[in-house]
N, C-alpha and C positions, 0 to 999 in steps of 0.2 A: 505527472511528475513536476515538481517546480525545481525550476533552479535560480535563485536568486542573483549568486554570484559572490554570495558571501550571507550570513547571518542578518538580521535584518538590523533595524538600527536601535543600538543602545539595548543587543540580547547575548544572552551567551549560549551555546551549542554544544555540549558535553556529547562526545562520541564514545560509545561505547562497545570497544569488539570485544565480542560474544565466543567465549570457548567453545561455544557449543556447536558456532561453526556455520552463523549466518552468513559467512561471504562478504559479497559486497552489500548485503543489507543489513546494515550495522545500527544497532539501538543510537536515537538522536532523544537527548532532551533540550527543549528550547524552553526557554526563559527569556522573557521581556521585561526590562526595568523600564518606572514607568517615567521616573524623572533622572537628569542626568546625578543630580546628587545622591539618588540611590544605590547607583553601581556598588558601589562598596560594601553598603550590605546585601544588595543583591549577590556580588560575588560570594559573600558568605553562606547566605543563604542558600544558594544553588547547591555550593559546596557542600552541606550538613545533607539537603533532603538527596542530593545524590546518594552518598552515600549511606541515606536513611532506606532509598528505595533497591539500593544494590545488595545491602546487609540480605534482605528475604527476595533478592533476583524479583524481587517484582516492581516493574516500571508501569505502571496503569493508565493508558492512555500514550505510551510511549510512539515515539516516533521511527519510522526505521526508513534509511535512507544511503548514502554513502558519499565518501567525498573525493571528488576524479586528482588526476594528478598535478594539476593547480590548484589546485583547495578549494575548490568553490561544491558548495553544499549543492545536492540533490535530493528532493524530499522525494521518496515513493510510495507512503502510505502509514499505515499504523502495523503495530508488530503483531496484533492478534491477528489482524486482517489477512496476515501471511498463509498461502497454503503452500502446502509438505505433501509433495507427491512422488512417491519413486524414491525420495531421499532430496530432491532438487526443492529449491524453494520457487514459488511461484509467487510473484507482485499482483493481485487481481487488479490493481489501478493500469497498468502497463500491457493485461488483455482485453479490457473495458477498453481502452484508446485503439488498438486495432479495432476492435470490433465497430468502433462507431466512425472509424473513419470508412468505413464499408456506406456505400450510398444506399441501400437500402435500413439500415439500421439506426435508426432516432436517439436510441438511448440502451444503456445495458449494465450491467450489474452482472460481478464473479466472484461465486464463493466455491469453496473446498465442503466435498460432500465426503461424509464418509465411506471408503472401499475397499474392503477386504483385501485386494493386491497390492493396491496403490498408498497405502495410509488414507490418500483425499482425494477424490479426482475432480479434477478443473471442470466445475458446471459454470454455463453464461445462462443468464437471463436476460432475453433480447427484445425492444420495442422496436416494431417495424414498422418503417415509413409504405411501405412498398412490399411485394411477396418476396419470400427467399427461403429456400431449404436451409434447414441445419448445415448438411455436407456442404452446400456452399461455401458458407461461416465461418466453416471449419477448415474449407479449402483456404479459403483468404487469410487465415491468422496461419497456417501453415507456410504462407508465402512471408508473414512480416514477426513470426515468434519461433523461439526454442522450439523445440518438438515437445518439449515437458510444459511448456504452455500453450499449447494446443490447450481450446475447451474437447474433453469425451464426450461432453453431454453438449447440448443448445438447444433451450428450452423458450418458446416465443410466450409473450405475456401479453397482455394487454398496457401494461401501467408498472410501473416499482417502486415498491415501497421508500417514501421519502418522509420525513420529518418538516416540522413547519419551516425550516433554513432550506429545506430543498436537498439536503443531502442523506444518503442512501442510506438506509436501514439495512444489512446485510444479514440480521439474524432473522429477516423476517422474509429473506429467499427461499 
């Protein structure tokens, strides 16, 4: 989760709540202007493709995140990245952070698996420093998460899937 404390410098942050009933994990789109004499049609232009991407509800790449009761921006992740379990929506970035604060656990990745009961249920993919049962895993995020983000599954890996920037490939879970 980042929290800046406000948008970054010379961007704009279009919030978008969602009918549909994402909560506190509300569509962000960011835009950076790259000179300060661009603002102005940067503001334009934000303005048009907002509206361009909201006409067909599709944000591509959108951001989803929320903003606390002093205004200061909190980024959580991307909106496809969202899993939907029970009806709750689950942040996989915010069960990856428990997980890896666990002293045995190096590294981890959480996607929404398809389930017959659940719509998705919360699987980890976990790299271990050190041995650790699942139940453990699952103990410890049960001590620092919701109960709807609890992982069902925790599945040990050897390695996860990353791209050449180092960041997580999640459809190749």
């Amino acid at each position: 989760m980042i929290s800046p404390g406000g948008g970054p410098p010379q961007a704009w942050v279009v919030v978008v709540r969602d009918s549909g009933g994402l909560g506190d994990f509300e569509r962000l789109i960011l835009q950076q202007a790259v000179a300060v004499v661009a603002l102005e049609l940067m503001r334009r232009r934000v303005a048009r493709e907002t509206e361009r991407r909201l006409a067909g509800d599709v944000l591509a790449g959108a951001l989803g995140g929320r903003l606390d009761a002093s205004g200061r921006l909190h980024l959580e992740g991307r909106i496809k990245d969202l899993i939907v379990t029970g009806g709750e929506k689950v942040v996989p970035t915010l069960v990856e952070g428990a997980l890896c604060a666990h002293p045995a656990v190096a590294d981890a990745g959480v996607v929404g698996v398809p389930d017959p009961d659940w719509g998705e249920a919360v699987t980890a993919f976990v790299v271990l420093r050190e041995p650790a049962e699942p139940e453990e895993l699952r103990a410890w995020c049960r001590e620092r998460l919701a109960p709807h983000e609890v992982p069902k599954r925790v599945v040990t890996v050897d390695e996860l899937p990353r791209n050449a920037a180092g960041k997580l490939i999640r459809t190749r879970l």
